[in-house]
PyMOL CGO cylinders between C-alpha atoms (Angstrom):
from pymol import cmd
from pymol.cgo import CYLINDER

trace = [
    CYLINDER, 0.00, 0.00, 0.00, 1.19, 3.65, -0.93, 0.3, 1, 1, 1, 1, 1, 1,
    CYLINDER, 1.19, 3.65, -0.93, -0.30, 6.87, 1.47, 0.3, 1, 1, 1, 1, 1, 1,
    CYLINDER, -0.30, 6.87, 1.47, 0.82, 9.92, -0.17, 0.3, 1, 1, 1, 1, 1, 1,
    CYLINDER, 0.82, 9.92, -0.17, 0.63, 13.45, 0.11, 0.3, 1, 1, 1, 1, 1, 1,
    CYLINDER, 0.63, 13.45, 0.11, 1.59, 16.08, -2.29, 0.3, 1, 1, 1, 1, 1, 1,
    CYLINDER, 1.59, 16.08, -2.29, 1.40, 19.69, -1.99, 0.3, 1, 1, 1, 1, 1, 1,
    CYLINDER, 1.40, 19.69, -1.99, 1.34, 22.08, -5.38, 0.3, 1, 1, 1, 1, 1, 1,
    CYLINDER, 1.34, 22.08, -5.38, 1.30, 25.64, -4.50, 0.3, 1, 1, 1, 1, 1, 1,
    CYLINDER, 1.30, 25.64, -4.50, 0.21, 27.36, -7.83, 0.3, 1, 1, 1, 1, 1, 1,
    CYLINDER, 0.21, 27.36, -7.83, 0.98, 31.06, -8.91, 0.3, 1, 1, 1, 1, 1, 1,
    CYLINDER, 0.98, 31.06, -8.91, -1.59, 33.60, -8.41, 0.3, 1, 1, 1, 1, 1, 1,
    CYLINDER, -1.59, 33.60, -8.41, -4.32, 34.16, -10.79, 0.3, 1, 1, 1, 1, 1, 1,
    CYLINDER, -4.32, 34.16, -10.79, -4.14, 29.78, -12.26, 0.3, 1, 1, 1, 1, 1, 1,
    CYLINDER, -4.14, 29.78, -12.26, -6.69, 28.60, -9.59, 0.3, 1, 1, 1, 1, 1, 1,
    CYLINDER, -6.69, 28.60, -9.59, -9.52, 27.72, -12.40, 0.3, 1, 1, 1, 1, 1, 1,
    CYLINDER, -9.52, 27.72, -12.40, -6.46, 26.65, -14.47, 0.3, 1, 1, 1, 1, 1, 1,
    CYLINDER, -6.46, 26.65, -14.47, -5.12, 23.74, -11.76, 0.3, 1, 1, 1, 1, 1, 1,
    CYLINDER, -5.12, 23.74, -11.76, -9.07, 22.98, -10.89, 0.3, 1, 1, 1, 1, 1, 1,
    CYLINDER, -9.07, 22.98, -10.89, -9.80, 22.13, -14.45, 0.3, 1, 1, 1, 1, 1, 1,
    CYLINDER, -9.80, 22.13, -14.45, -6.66, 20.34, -14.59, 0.3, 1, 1, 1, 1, 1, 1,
    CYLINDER, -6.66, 20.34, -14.59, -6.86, 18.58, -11.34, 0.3, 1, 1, 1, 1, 1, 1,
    CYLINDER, -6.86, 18.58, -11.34, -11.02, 17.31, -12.53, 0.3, 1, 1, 1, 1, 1, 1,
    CYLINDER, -11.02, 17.31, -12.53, -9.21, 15.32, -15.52, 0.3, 1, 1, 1, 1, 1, 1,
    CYLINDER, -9.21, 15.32, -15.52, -6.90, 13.74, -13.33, 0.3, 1, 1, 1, 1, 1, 1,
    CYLINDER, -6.90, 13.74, -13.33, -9.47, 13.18, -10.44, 0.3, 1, 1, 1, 1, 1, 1,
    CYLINDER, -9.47, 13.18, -10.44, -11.96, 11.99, -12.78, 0.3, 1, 1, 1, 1, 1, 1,
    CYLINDER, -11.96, 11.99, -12.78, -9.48, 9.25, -14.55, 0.3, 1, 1, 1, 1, 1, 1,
    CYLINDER, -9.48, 9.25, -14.55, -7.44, 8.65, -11.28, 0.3, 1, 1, 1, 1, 1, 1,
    CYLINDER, -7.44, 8.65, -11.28, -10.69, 7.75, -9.30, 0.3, 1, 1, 1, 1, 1, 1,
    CYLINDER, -10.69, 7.75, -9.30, -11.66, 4.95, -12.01, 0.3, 1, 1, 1, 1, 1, 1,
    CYLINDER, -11.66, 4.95, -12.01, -8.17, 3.11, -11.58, 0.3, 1, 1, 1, 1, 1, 1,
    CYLINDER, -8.17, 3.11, -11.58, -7.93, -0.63, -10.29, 0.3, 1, 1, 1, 1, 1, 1,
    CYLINDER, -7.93, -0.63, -10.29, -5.08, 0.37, -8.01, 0.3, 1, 1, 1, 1, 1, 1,
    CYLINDER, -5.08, 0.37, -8.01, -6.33, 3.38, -7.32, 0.3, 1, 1, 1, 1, 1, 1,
    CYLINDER, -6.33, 3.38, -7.32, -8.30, 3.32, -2.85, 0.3, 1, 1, 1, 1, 1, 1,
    CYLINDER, -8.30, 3.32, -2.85, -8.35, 7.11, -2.68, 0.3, 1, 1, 1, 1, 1, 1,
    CYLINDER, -8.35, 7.11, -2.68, -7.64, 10.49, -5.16, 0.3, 1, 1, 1, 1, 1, 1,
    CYLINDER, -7.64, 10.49, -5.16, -8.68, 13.58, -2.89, 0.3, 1, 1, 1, 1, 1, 1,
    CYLINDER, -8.68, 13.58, -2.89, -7.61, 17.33, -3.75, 0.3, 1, 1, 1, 1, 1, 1,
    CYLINDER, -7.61, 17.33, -3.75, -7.74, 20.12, -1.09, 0.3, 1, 1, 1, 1, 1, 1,
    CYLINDER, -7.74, 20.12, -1.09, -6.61, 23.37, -0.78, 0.3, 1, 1, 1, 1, 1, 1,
    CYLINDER, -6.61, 23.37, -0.78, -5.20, 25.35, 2.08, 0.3, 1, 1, 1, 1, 1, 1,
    CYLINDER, -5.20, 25.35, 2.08, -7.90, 27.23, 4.17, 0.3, 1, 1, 1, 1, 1, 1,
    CYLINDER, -7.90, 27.23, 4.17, -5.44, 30.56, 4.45, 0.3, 1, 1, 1, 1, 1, 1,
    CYLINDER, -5.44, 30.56, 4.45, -4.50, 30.09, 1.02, 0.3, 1, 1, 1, 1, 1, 1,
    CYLINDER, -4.50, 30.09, 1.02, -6.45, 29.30, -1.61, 0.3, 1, 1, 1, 1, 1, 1,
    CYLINDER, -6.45, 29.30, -1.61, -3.58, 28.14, -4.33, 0.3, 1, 1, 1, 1, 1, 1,
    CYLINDER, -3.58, 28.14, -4.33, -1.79, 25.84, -1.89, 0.3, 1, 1, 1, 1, 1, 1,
    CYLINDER, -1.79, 25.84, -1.89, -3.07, 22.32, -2.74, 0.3, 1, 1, 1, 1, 1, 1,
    CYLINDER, -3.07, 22.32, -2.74, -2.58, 19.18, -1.28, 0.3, 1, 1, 1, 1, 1, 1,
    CYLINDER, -2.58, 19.18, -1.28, -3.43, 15.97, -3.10, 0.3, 1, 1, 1, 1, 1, 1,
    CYLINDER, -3.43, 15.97, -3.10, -4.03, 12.73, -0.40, 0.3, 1, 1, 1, 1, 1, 1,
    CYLINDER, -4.03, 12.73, -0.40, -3.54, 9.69, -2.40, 0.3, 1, 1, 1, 1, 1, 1,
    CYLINDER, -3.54, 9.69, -2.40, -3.89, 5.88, -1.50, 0.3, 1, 1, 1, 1, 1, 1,
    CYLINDER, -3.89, 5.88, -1.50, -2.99, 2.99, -4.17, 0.3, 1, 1, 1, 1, 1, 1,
    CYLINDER, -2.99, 2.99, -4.17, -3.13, -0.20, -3.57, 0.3, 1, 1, 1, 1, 1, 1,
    CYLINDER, -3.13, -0.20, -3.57, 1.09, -0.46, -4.37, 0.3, 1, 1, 1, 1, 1, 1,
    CYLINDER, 1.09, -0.46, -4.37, 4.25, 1.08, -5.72, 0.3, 1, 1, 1, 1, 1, 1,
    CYLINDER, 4.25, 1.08, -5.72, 3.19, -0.62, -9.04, 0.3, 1, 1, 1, 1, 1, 1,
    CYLINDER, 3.19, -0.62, -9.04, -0.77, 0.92, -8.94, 0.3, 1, 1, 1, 1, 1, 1,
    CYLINDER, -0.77, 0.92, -8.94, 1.39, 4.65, -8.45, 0.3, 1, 1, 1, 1, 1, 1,
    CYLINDER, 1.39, 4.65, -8.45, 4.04, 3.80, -11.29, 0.3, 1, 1, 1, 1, 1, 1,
    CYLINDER, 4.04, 3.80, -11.29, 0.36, 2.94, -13.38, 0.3, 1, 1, 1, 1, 1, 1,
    CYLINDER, 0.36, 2.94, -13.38, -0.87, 6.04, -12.41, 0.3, 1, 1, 1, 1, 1, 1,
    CYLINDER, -0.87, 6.04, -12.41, 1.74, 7.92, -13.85, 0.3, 1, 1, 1, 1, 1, 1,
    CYLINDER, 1.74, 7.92, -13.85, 1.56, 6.85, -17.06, 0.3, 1, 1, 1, 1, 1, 1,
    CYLINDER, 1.56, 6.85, -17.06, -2.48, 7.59, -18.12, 0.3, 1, 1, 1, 1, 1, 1,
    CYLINDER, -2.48, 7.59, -18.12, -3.70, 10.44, -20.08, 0.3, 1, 1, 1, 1, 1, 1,
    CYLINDER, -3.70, 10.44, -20.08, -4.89, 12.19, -17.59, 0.3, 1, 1, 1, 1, 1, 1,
    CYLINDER, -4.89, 12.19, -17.59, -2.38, 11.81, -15.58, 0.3, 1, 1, 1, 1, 1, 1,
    CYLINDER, -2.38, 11.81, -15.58, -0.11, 13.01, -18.40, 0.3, 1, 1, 1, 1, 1, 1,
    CYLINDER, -0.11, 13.01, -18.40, -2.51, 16.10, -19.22, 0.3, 1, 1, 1, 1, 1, 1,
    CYLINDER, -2.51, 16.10, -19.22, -2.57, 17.74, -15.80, 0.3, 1, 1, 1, 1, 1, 1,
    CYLINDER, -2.57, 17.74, -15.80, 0.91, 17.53, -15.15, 0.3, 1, 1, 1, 1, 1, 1,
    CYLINDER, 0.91, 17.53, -15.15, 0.99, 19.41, -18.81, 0.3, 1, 1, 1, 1, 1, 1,
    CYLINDER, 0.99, 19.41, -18.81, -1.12, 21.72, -17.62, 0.3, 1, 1, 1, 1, 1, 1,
    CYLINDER, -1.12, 21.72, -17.62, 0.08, 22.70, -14.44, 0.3, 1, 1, 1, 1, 1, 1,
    CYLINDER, 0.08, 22.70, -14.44, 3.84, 22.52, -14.72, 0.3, 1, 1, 1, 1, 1, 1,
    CYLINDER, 3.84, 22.52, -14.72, 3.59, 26.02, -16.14, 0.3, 1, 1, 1, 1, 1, 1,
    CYLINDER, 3.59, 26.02, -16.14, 1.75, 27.29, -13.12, 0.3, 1, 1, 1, 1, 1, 1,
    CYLINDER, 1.75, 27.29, -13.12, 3.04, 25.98, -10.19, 0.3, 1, 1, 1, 1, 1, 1,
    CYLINDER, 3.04, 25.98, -10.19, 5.63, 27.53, -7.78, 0.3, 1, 1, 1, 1, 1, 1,
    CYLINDER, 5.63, 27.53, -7.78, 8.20, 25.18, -7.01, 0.3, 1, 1, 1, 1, 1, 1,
    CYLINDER, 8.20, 25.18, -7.01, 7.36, 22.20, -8.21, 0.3, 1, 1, 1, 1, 1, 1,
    CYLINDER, 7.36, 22.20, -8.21, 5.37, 19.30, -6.32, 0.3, 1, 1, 1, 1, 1, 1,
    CYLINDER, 5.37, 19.30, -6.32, 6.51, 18.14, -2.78, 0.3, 1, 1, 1, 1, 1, 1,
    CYLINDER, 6.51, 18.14, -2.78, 5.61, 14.70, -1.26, 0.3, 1, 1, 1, 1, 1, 1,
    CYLINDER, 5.61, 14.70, -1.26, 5.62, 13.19, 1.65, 0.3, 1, 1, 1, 1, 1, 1,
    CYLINDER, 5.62, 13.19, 1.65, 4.83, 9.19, 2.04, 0.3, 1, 1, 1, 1, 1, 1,
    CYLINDER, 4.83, 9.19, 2.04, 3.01, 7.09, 4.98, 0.3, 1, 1, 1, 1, 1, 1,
    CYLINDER, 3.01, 7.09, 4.98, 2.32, 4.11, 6.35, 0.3, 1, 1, 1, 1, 1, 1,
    CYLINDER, 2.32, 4.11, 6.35, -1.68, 3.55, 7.22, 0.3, 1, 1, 1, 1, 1, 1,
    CYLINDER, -1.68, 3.55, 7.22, -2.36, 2.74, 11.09, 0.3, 1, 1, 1, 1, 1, 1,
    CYLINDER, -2.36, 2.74, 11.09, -6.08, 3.92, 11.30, 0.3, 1, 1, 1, 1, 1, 1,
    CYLINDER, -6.08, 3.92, 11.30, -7.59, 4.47, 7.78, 0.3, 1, 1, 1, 1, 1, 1,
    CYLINDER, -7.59, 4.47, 7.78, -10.93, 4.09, 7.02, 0.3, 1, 1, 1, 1, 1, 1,
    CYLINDER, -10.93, 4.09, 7.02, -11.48, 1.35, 4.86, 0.3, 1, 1, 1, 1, 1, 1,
    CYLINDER, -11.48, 1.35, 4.86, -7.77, -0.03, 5.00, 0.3, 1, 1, 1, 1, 1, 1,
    CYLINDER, -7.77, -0.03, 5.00, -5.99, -2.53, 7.27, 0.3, 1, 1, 1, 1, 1, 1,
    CYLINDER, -5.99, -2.53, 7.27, -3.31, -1.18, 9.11, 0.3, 1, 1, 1, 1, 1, 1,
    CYLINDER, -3.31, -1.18, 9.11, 0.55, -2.66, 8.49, 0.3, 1, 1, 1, 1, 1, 1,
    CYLINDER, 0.55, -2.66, 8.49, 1.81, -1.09, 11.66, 0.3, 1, 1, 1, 1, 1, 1,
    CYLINDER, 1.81, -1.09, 11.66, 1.03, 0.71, 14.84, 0.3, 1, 1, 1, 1, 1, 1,
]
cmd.load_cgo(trace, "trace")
């Protein structure tokens, strides 16, 4: 099992830009076989800091991921926009709805 999140802080003015983006990928993501849980959210204090909370089912189901269309059209469209690239940060599940936990 993969847990990750990513944060994309976008430049001012792109919002609708990463949105529309971010509904391919959400859209196509969500309909994967390896794919538990796609969910974007944005920073209450900032409204074009994202964060992106991903599950897949493994490091294979990610490596999948990253090679659909839609994968492949949002990063096209928001590589322009964003402000210092995408930052990630991995976990291990210990209480996670829906998922068995590997450690505690």
């Amino acid at each position: 099992m993969l847990i990750q999140l990513v944060n994309i802080k976008v430049q001012p003015g792109t919002r609708e830009t990463f949105l529309e983006a971010f509904k391919i990928n959400c859209d196509g993501t969500r309909e994967e076989p390896g794919n538990l849980r796609f969910d974007l959210l944005h920073d209450p204090e900032d409204e074009n800091n994202f964060f992106v909370y991903e599950i897949f089912q493994s490091d294979d189901a990610l490596e999948d991921h990253r090679k659909t269309a839609h994968y492949q059209k949002c990063v096209s469209m928001i590589d322009p926009i964003t402000i210092g690239g995408r930052s990630k940060t991995y976990f291990e599940p210990v209480l996670v709805q829906g998922v068995a936990a590997t450690s505690a």
